[in-house]
Structures are given as C-alpha cells and as structure tokens.
Backbone as a ProteinNet text record, in pm:
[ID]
protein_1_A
[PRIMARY]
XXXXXXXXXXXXXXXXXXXXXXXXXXXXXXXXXXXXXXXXXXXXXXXXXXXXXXXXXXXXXXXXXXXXXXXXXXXXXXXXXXXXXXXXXXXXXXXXXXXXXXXXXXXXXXXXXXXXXXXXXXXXXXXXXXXXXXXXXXXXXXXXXXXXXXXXXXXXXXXXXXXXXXXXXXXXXXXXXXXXXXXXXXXXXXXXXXXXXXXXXXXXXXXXXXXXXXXXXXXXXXXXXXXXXXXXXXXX
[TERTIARY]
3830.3	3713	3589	3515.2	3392.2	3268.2	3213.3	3075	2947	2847.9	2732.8	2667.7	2551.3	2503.4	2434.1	2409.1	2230.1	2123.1	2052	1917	1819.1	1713.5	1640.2	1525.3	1508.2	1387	1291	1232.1	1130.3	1022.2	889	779.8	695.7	678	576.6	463.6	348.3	243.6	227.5	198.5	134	4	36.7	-108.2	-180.4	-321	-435.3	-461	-391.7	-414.6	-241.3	-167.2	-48.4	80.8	190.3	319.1	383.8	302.8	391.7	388.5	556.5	490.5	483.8	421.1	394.2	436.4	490.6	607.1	444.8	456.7	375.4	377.5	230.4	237.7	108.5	100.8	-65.3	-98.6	-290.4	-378.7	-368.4	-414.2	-481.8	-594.5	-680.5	-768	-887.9	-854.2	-968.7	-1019.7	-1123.8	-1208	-1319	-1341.6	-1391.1	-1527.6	-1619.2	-1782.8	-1762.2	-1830.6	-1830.6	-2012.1	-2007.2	-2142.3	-2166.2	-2326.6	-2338.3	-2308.8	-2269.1	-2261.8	-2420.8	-2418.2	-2565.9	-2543.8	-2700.6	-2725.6	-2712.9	-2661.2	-2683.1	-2815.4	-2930.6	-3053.3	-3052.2	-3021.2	-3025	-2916.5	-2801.6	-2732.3	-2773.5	-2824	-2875.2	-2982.9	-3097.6	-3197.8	-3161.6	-3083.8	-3003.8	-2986.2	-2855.9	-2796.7	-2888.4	-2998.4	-3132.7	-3234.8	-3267.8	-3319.7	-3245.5	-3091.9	-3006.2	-3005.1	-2969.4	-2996.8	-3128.8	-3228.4	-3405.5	-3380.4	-3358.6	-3348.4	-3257.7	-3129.3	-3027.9	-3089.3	-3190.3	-3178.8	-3326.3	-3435.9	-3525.8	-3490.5	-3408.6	-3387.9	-3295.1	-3243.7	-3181.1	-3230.2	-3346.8	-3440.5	-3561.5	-3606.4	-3735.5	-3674.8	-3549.7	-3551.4	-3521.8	-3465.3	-3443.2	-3586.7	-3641.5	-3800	-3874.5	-3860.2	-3977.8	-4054	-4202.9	-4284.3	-4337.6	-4320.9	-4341.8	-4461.2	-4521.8	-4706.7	-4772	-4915.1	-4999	-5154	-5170.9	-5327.4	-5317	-5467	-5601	-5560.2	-5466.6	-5481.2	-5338.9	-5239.6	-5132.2	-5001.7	-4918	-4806.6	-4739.4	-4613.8	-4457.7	-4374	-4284.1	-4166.6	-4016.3	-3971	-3790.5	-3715	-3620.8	-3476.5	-3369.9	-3244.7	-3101	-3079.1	-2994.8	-2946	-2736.3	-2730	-2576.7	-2502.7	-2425.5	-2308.7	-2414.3	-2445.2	-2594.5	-2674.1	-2661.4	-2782.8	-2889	-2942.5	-3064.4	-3087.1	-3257.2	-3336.7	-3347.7	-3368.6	-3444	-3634.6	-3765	-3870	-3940	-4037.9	-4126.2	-4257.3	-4356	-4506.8	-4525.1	-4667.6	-4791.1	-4886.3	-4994.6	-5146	-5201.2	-5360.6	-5419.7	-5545	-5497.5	-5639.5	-5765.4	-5850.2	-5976.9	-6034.6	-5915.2	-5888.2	-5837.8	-5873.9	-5800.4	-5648.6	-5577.6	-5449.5	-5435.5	-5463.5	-5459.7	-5485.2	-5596.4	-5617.4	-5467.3	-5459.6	-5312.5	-5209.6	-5170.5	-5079.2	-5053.9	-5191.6	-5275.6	-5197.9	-5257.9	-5245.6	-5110.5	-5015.2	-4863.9	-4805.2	-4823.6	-4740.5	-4790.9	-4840.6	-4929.8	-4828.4	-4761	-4646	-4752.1	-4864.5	-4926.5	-5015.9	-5034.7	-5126.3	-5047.9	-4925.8	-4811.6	-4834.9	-4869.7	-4862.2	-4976	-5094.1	-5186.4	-5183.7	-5120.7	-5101.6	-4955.6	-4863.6	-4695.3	-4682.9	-4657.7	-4667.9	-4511.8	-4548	-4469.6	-4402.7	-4487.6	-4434.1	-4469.1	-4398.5	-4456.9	-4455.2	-4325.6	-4348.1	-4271.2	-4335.2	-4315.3	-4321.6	-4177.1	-4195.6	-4078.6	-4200.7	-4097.2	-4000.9	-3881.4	-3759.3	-3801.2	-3750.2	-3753.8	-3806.8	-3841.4	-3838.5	-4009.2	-4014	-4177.5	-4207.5	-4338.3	-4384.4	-4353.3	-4256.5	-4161.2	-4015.7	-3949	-3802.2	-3811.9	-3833.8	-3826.1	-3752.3	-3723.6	-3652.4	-3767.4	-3750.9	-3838.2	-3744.5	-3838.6	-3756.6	-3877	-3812.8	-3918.7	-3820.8	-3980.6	-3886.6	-3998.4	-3979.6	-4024.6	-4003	-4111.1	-4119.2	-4077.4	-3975.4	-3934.1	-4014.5	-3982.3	-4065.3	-3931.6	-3976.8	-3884	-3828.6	-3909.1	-3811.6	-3677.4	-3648.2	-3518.3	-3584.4	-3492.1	-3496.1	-3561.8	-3599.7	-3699.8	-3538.3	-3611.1	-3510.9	-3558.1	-3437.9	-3480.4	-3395	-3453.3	-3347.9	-3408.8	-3355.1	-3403.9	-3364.1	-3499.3	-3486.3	-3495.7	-3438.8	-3481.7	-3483.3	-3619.9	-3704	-3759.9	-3754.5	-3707	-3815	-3932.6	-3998.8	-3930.7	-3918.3	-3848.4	-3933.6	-3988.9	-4103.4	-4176.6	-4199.9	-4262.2	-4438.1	-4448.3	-4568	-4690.9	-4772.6	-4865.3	-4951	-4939.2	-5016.2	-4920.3	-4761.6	-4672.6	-4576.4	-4595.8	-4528	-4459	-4331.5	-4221.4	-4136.2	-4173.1	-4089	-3979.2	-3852.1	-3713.7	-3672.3	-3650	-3592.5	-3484.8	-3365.1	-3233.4	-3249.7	-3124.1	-3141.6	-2995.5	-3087.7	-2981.6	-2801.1	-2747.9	-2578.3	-2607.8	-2498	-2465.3	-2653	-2637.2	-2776.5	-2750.5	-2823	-2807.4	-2855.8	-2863.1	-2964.6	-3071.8	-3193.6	-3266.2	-3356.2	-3297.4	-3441.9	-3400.6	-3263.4	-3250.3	-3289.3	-3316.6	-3314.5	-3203.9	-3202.9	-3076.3	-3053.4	-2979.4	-2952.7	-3006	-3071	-3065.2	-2952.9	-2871.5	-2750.5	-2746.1	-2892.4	-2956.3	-3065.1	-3077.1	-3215.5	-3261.4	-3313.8	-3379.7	-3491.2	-3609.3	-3692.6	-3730	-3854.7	-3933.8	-4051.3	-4111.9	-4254.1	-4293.1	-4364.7	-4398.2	-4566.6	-4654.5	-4806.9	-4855.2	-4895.8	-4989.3	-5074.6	-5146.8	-5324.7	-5346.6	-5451.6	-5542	-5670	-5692.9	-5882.2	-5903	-6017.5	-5994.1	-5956.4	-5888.3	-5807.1	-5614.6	-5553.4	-5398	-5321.6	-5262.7	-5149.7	-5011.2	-4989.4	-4885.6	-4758.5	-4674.9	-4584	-4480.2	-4425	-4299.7	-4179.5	-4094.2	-3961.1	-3895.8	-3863.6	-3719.2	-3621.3	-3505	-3407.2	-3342.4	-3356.9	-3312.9	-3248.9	-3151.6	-3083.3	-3107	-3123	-3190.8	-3074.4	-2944.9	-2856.9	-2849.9	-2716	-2751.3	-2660.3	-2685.8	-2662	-2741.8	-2873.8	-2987.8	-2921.8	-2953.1	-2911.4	-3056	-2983.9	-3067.3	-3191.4	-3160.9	-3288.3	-3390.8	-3396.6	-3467.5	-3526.8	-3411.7	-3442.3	-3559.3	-3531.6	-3636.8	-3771.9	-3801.8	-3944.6	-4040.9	-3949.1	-4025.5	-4015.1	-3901.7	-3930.2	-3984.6	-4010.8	-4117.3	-4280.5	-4312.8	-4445.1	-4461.5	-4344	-4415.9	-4417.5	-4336.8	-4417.4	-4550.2	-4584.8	-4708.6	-4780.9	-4815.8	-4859	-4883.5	-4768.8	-4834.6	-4923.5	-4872.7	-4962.7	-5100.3	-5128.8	-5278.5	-5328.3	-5260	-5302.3	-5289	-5209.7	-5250	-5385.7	-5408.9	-5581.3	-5665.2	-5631.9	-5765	-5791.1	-5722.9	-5779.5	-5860.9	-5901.8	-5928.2	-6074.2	-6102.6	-6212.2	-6318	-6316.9	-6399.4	-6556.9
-2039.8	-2094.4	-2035.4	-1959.6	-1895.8	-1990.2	-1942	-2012.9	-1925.8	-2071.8	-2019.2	-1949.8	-1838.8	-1773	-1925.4	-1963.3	-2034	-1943.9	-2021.7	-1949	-1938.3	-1850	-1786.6	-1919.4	-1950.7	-1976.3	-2030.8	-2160.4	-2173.4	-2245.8	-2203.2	-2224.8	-2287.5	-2396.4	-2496.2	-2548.7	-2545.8	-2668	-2773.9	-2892.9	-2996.2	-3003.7	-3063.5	-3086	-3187.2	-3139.6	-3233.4	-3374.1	-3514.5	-3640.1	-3705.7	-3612.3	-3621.1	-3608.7	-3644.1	-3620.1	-3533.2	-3486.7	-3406.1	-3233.4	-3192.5	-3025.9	-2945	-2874.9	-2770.1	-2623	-2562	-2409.8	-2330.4	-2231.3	-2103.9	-2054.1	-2018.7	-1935.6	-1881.3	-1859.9	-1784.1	-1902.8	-1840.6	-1931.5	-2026.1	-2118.8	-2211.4	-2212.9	-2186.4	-2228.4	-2123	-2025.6	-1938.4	-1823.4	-1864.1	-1793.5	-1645.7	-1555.5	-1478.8	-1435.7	-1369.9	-1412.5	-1253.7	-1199.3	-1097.2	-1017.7	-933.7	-888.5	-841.4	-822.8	-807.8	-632.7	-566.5	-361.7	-307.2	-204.9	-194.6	-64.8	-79.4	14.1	116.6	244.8	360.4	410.8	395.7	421.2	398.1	309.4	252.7	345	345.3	415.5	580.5	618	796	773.8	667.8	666.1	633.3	624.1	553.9	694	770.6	863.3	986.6	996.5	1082.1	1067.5	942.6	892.1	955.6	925.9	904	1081.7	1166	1281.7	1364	1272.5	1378.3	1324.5	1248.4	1177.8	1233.8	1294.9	1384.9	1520.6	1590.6	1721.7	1728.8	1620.3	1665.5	1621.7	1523.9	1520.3	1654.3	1684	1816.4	1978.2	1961.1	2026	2056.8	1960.7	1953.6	1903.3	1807.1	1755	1808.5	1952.2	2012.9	2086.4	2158	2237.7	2175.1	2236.7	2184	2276	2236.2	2311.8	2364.1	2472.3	2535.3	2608.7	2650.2	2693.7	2651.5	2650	2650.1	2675.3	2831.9	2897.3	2961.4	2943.7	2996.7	2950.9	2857.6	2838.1	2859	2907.2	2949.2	2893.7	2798.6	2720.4	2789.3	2763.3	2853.1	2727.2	2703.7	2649.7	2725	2629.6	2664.5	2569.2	2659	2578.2	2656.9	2539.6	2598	2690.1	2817.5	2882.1	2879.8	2879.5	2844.1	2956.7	2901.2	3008.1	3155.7	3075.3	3181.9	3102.7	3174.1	3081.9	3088.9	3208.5	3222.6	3150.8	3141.4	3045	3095.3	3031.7	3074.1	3077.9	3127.3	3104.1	3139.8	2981.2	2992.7	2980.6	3063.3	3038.8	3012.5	2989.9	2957.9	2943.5	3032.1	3006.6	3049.2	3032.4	3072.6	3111.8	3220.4	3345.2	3355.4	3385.5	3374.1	3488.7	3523.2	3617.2	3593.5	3620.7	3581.2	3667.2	3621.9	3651.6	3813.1	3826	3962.6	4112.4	4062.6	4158.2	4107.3	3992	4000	4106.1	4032	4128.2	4276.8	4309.9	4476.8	4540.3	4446	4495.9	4489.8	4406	4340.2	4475.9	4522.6	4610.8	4719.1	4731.1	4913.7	4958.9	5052.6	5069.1	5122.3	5247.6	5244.1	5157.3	4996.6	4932.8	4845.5	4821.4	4742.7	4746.3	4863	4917.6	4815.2	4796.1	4779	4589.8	4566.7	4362	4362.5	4397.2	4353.2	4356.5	4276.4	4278	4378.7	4461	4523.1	4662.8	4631.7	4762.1	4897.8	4956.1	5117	5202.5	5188.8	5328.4	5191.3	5241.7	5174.8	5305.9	5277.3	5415.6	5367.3	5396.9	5339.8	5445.1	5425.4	5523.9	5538.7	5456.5	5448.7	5295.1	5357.4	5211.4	5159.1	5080.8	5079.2	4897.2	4882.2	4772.6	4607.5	4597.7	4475	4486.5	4628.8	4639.2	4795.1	4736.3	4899.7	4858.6	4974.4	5010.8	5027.1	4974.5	5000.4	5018.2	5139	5152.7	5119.1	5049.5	4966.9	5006.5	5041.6	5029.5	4948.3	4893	4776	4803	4821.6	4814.7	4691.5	4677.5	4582.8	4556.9	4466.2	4457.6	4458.9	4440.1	4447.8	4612.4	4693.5	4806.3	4816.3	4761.9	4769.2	4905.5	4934.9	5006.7	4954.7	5044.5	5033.4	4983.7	4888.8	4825.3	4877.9	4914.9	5000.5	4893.1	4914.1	4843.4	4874.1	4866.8	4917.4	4804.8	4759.7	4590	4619.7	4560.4	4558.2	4490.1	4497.6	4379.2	4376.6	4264.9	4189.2	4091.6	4112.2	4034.9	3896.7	3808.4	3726.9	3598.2	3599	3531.7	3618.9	3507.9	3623.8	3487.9	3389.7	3318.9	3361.5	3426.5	3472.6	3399.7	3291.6	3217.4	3177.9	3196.7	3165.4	3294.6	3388.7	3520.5	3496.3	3566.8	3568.1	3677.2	3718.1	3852.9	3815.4	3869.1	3821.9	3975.1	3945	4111.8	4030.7	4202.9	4161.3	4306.4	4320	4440.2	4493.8	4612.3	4696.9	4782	4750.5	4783.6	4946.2	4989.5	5081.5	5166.2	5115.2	5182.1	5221.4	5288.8	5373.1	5349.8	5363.6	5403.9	5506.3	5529.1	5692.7	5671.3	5807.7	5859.2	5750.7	5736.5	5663.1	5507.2	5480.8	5321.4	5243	5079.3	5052.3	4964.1	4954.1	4891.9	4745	4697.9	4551.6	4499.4	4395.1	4379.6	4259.3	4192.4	4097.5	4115.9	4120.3	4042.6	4034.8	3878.3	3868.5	3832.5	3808.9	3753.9	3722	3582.3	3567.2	3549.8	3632.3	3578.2	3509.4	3387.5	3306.4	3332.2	3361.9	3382.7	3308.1	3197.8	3078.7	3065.1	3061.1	3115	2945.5	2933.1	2853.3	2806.5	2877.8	2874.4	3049.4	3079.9	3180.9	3175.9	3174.7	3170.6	3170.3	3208.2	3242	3179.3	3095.5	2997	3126.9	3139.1	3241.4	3170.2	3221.9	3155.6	3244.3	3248.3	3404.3	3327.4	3329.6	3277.7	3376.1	3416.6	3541.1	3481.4	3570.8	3542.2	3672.7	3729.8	3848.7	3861.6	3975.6	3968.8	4112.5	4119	4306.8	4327.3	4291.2	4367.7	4381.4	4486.7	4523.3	4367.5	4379	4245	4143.6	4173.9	4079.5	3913.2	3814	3705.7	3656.2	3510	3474.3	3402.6	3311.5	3270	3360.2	3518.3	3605.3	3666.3	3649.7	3685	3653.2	3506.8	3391.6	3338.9	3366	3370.7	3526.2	3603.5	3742.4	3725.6	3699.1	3686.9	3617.6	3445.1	3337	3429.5	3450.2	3561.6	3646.5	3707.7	3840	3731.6	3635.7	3585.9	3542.3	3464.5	3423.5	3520.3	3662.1	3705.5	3793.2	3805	3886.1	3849.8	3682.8	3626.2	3655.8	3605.7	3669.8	3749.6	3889.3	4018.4	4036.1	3948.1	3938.2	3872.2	3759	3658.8	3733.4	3856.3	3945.7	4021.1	4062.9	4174	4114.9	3973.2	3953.7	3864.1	3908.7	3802	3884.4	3978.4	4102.1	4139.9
3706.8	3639.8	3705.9	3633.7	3701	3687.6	3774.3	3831.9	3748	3699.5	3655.8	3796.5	3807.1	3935.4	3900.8	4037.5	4002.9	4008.6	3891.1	3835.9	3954.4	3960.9	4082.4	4063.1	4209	4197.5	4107.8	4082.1	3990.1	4020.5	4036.7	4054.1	4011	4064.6	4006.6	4023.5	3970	4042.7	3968.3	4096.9	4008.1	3932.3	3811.6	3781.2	3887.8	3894.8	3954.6	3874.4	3979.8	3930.5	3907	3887.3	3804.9	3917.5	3902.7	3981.8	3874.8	3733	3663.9	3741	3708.5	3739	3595.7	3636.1	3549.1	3546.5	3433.6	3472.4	3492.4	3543.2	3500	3402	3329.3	3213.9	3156.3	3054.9	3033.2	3036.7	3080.3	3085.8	2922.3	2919.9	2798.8	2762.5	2660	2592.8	2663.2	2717.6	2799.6	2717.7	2729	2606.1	2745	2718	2733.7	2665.4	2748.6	2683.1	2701.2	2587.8	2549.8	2459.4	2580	2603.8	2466.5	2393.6	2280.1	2294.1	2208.2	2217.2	2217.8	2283.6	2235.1	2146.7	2084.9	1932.3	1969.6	1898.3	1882.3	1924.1	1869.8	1938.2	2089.5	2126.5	2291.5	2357.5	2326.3	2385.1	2393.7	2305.8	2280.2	2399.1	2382	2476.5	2617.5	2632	2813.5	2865	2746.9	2800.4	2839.2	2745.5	2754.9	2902	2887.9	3022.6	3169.3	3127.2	3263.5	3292.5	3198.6	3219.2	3244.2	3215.7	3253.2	3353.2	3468.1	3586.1	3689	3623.7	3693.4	3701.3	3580.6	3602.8	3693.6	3693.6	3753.9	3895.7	3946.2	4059.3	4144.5	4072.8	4093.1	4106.7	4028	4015.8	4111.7	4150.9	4267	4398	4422.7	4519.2	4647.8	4623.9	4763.3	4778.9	4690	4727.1	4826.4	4956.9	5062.2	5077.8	5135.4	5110	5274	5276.1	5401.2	5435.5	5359.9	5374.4	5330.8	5317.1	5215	5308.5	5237.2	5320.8	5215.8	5235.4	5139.9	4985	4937.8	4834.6	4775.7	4833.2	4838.9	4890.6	4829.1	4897.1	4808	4952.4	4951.9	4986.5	4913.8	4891.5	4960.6	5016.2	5010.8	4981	4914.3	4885.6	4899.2	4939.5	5038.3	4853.3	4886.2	4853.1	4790.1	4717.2	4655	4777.6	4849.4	4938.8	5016.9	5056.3	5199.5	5233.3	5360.2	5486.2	5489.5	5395.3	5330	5206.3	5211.7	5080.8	5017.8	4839.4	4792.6	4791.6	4804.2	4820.2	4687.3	4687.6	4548.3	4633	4561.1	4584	4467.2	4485.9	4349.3	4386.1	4321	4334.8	4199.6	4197.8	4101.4	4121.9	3998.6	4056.7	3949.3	3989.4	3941.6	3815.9	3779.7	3664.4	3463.4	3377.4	3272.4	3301.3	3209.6	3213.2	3153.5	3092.8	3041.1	3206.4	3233.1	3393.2	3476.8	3479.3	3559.3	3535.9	3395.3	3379.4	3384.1	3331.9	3369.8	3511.5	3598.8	3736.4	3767.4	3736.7	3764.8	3702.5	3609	3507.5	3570.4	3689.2	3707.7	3878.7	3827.4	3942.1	4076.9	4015.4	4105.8	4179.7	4179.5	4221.6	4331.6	4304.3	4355.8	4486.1	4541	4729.2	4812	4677.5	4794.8	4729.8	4706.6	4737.3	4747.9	4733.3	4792.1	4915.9	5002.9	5136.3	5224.6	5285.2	5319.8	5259.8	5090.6	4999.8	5025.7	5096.5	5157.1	5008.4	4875.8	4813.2	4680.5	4555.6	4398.1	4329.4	4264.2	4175.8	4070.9	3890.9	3817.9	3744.9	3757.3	3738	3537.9	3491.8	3322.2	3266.5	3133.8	3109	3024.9	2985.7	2951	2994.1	2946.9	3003.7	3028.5	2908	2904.4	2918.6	2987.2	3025.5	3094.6	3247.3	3294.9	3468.6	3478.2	3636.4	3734.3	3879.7	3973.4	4133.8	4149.9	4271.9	4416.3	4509.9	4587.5	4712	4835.1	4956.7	5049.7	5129.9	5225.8	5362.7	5440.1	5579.2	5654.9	5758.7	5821.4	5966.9	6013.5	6119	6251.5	6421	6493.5	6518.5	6451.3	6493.2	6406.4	6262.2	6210	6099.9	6031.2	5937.7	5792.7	5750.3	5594.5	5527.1	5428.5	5344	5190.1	5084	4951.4	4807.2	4712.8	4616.2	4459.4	4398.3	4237.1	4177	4140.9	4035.3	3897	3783.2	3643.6	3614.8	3578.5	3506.6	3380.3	3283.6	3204.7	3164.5	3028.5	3028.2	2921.2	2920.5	2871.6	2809.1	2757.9	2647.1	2606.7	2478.1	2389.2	2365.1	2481.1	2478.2	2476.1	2460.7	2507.9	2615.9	2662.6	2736.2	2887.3	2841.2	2890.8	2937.1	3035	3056	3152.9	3117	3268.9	3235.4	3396.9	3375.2	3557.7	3484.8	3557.3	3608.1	3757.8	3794.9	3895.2	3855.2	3907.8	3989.1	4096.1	4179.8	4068.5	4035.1	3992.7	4052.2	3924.4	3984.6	4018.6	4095.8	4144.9	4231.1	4327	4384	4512.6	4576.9	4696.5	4788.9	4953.2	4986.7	4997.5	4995.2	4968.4	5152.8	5165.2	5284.8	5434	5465	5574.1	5545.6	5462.1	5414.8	5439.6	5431.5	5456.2	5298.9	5188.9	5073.2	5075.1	4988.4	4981.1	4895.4	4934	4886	4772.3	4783.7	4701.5	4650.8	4587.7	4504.9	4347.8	4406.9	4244.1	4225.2	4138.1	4112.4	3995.2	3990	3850	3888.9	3833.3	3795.7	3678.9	3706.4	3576.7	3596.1	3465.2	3437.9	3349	3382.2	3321.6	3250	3151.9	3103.1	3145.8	3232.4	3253.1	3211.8	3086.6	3052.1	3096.1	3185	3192.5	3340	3358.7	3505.2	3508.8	3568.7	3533.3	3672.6	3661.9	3761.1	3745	3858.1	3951.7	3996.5	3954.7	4050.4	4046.4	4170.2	4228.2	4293.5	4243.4	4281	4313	4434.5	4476	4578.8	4604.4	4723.4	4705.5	4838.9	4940.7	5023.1	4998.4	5121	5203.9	5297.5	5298.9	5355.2	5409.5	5384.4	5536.7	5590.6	5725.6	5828.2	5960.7	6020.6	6049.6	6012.4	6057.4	5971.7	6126.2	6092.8	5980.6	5962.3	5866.9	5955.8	6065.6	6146.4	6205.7	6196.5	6195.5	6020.6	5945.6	5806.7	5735.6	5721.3	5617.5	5673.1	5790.9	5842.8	5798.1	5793.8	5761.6	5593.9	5547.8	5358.5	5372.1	5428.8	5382.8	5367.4	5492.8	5504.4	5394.4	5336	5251.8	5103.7	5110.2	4978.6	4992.7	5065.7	5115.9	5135.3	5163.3	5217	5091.9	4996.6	4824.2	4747.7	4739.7	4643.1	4737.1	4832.8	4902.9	4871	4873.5	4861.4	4719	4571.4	4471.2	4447	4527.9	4468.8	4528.7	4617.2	4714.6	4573.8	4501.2	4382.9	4286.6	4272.5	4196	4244.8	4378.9	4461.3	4493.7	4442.3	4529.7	4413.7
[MASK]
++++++++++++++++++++++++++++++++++++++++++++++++++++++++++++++++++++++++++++++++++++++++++++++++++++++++++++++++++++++++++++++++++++++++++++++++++++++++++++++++++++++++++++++++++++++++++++++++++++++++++++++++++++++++++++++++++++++++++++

C-alpha cells in the first residue's frame, strides 16, 4: 500500500485582528495610479530641448580660454586620441569684409601676418579651391616644419565665409624641412556692419619627436600671434 508524499510546506499569515489564516496569493482589489501620457507636441519638445542641451554642452564645455591681448582670445580644447589641442582664436578687425577676404586670398601677403610663415606659395587652384604650400620657422633650434593644405571655401553666405583646409595626401618634405603629419584648419569671416569677426580654428602636429608640453605653447602663440599680425593690417 503506497504512501501519499506529504505535500511541501504551506505558508500562511494571519489576518490582522483574526485567528483566521490566510493562503498566499495575488494582491486584492489593488488598483494602480497611472500617470496621464504626454502629447505628441510635448514629447517632440522634451526630446528637442534634451538634445540643444546635449549638443551645446558638448560643444563649448571643454573650450578653455588661454589668452586674450590686444583684443584677441585663444581657446583650447583636448583633442580626439593626441596630447595635443585643438586652438580657436577670435577677434575683430576694423575692416569691411570684402578687404579681409582680399588680403586672406593673396598668397603673397600671407608672410607678413602668419606668425612664423617663412615661404606661401600657391601650387594650383583659384580663389575658392586651391593648394598651398607653407613652411614655418620653429623655434629652439629644431628644423623648419612644411605641409601643403587644401582649402575649401564652403558657403556660399556672403556675410557668412568659411574657408576649411586639410593637409594634403601624399606630400613631402622640400629643402631639409621636416613633414607636418597633421593639419587642419577653418577660418570663419563674419560681416559685422562695417567691421568683420575672425575666428581660426586649427590642430597640428609638426611631426618629428617634439613632445607635446613643448608643442602647444609654441602653436598656442602662433595663433595668437596671427590674428595680431592679421588686426596690425588693418590699424595702420
């Protein structure tokens, strides 16, 4: 004659007040409060909000500002995979926009406001898509640094000009130079009334072994030190 197993275990509480027990089981009578949805409009406007808030914090929040003489602040920010920055200036010069650009677009004028620019010479190309070949005096006793940018005017604003330069593929060194293995830049040109807001965004690498805590004090300077010798042409 076989044996029922006995059944496992069964769990009870009393009710409160009562000697009755009670089995376990779903709750009773529990109602849940349930938040109203929000509108389509609200939700588009949240998600809009939440994103101008992500991209401008992302945007400005690393830029620190590391100069500012004679009218002229220079910015840095950390750089994606390098120990080098990127550096932004901005100033504004006492010129309409049209003479800016004049002077910006004139390969021969380049020598006497680019700080450090010993020789500008434009390979091909015309005034809104041309090649430039640039070499730069170093300081310390290192070697002249060389690189061929193409640049790229990229609006068609008239009030609103930016011209974008990349260091051109396959380039050399010329004349004992040593290659720059980076660079890029933008210039953005403002119309102000008759006056034109500047602003030069680049990051360089001149290549070679020079560390970067010797590097980015000498690039911080030559940005700082262009735009100068850009607002000197226009003060005289």
């Amino acid at each position: 004659m076989s044996r029922r197993k006995a059944a496992g275990p069964v769990i009870s509480r009393l009710v409160p007040g009562s000697r009755k027990s009670v089995l376990p089981g779903p709750p009773q009578n529990l109602t849940e409060k349930k938040m109203p949805r929000p509108t389509g409009i609200l939700t588009a406007a949240t998600v809009v909000l939440l994103s101008l808030t992500f991209i401008s914090g992302n945007a400005f929040a690393d830029w620190q500002r590391v100069r500012n003489v004679e009218g002229v602040v220079v910015h840095t920010s950390p750089h994606k995979d390098s120990a080098l920055r990127d550096i932004r200036g901005t100033v504004t010069l006492d010129a309409p926009l049209s003479r800016v650009l004049a002077l910006f677009s004139d390969p021969a004028q380049l020598v006497k406001w680019i700080d450090r620019l010993k020789q500008a010479r434009q390979l091909s190309g015309n005034r809104d898509d041309f090649f430039l070949y640039l070499r730069f005096g170093m300081p310390m006793g290192t070697s002249d640094r060389d690189v061929v940018v193409h640049f790229k005017r990229n609006s068609e604003n008239p009030s609103r000009v930016i011209y974008k330069g990349e260091k051109a593929e396959g380039q050399t060194a010329r004349n004992g130079a040593v290659a720059m293995t980076q660079f890029t830049s933008t210039w953005i040109f403002l119309k102000k009334g008759d006056k034109t807001e500047v602003q030069y965004t680049q990051f360089s690498n001149p290549g070679g072994l020079l560390p970067a805590v010797l590097v980015m004090p000498v690039a911080t300077d030559m940005v700082l030190n262009t735009l100068r010798g850009l607002k000197k042409q226009f003060s005289r």
